[in-house]
C-alpha beads as a LAMMPS data file, in Angstrom:
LAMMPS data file: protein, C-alpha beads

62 atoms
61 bonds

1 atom types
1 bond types

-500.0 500.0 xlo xhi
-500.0 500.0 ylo yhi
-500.0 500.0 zlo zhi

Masses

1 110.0

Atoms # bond

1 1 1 175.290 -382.006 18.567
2 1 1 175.587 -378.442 19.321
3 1 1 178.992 -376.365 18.631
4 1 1 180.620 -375.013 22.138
5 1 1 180.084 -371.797 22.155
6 1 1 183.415 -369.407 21.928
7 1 1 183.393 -366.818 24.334
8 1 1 186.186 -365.012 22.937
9 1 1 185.857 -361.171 21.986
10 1 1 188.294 -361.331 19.627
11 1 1 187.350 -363.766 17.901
12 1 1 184.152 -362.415 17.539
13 1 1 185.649 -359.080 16.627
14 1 1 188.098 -360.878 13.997
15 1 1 184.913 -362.624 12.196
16 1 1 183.229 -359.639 12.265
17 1 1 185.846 -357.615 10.054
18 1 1 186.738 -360.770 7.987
19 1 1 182.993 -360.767 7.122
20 1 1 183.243 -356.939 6.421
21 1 1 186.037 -357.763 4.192
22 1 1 184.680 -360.276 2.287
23 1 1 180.985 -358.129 1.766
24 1 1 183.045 -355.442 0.188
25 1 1 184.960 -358.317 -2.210
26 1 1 181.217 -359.176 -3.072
27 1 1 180.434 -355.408 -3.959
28 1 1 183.572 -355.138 -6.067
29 1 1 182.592 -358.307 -8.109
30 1 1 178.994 -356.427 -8.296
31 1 1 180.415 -353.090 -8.993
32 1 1 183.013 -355.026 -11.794
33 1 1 179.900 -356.912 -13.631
34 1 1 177.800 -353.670 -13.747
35 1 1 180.920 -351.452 -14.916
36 1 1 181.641 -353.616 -17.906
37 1 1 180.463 -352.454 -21.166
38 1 1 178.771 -356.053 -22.132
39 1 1 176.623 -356.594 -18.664
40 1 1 178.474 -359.831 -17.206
41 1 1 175.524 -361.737 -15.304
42 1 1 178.279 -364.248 -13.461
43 1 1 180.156 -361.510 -11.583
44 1 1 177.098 -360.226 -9.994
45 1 1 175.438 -363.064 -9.419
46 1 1 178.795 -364.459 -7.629
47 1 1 179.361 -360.998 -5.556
48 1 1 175.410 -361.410 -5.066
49 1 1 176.148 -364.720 -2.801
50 1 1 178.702 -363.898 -1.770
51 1 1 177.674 -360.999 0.356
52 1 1 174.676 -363.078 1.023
53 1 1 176.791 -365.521 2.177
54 1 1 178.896 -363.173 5.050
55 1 1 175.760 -361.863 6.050
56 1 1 173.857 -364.970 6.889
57 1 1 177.637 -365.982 8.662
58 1 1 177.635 -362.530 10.673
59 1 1 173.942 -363.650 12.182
60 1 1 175.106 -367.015 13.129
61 1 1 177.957 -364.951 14.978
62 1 1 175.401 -362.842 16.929

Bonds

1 1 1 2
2 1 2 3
3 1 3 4
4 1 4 5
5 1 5 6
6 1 6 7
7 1 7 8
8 1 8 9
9 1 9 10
10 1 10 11
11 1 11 12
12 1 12 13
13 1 13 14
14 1 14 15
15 1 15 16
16 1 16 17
17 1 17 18
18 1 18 19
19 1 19 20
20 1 20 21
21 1 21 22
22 1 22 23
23 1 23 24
24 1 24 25
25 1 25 26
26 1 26 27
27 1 27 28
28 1 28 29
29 1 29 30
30 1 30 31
31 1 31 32
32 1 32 33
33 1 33 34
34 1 34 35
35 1 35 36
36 1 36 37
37 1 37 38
38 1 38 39
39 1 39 40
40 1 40 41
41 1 41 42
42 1 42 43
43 1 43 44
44 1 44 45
45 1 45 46
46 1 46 47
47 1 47 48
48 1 48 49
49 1 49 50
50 1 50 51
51 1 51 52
52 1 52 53
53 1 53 54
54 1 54 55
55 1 55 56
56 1 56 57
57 1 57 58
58 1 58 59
59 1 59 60
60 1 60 61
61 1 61 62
């Protein structure tokens, strides 16, 4: 069964910078396991999906 469809701007407009946001939380947890001393694999591989993540939401949005 298919999702209606929300015509709303705003909404669209909200999801878009709530996806924004949460793409830079993913860089920050990249940026963080890359900036500490002993390389911590888990941080960047979490910010990794993460930003994966909001990007594959943003193209269901379009």
């Amino acid at each position: 069964m298919a999702e209606p469809v929300d015509v709303s701007k705003k909404h669209f407009y909200i999801s878009l910078v709530k996806s924004a946001v949460r793409i830079a939380a993913g860089g920050a947890f990249v940026w963080a396991g890359y900036s500490l001393e002993i390389p911590f694999l888990p941080l960047i591989v979490g910010g990794g999906l993460l930003i994966v993540a909001e990007i594959l939401g943003i193209a269901e949005e379009l």
